[in-house]
N, C-alpha and C positions, 0 to 999 in steps of 0.2 A: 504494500500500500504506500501510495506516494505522502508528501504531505499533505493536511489540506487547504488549499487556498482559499479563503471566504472570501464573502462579496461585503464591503462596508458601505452604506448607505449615511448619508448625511442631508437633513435638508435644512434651508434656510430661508426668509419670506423677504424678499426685496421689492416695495414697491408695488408691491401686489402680484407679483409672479414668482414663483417656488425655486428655484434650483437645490437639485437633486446632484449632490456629488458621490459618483460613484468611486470605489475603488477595489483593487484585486482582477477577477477571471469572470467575466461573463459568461457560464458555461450551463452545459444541461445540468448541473448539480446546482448554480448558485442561481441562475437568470428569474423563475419563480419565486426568489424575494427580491429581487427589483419589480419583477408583474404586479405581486403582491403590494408593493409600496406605491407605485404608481394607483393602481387599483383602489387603493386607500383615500390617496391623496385626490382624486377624483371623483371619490363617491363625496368625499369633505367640502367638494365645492370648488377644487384647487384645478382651473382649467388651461392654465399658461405656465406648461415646464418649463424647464431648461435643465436639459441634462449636462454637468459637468463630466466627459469621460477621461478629464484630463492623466488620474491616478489609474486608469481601467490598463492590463499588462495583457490581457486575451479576451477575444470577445470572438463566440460563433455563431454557427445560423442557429439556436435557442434564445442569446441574446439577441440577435437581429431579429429577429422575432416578437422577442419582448418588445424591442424598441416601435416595434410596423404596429402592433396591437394598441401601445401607449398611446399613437398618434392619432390612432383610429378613435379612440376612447376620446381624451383630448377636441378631437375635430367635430366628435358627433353633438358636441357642446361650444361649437364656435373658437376653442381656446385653438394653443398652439405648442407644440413641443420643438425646442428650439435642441441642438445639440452644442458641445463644446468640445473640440478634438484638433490637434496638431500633432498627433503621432501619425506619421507614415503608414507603419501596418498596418492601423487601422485604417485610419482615410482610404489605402488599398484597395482595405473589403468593400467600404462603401460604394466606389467606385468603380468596383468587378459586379457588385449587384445590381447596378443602376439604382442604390437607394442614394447617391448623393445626391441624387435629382430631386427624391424625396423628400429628404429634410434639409432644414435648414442645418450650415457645419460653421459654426465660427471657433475662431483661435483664442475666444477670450469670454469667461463669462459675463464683463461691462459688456460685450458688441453682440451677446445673441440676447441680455437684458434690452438692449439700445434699439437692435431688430425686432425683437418682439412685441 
């Protein structure tokens, strides 16, 4: 057994939109408590993310998953989930999926605050 790498969730209310800082492996073992928090946070009224994935080291199609579902949730209430990412690897996946086209990708949690 490897070690295990959790997922840490952090939120914070700026202004009236949440940013959600993830960090660790976005993976089929940890991605259902980021759904779950999302899930939460949306049932609370909270309809304008921003996901920070600044700290996130792996993320795959369970996580991108999570993320397609959040936006949907999100969307079907007018809000917006905004992303925040400057690592390579990942902007990669985005960009092999066609979800960059999807979401919104800033470098900075002030510029996907600022866009949203």
């Amino acid at each position: 057994m490897g070690v295990d790498v959790d997922l840490t969730l952090a939120t914070r209310d700026v202004d009236g939109k949440t940013i959600v800082a993830v960090g660790g492996e976005i993976d089929v073992y940890t991605a259902p408590k980021l759904r779950d928090k999302i899930t939460e946070l949306v049932a609370a009224g909270t309809y304008d993310l921003v996901v920070d994935m600044e700290a996130v080291e792996f993320l795959d199609s369970t996580g991108l998953g999570v993320l397609v579902g959040g936006l949907k949730k999100v969307r079907a209430h007018d809000g917006s989930l905004h992303l925040v990412c400057t690592q390579d690897r990942l902007l990669k996946i985005f960009r092999i999926t066609g979800l960059a086209k999807v979401f919104m990708i800033h470098d900075s949690a002030d510029a996907a605050l600022a866009a949203s």
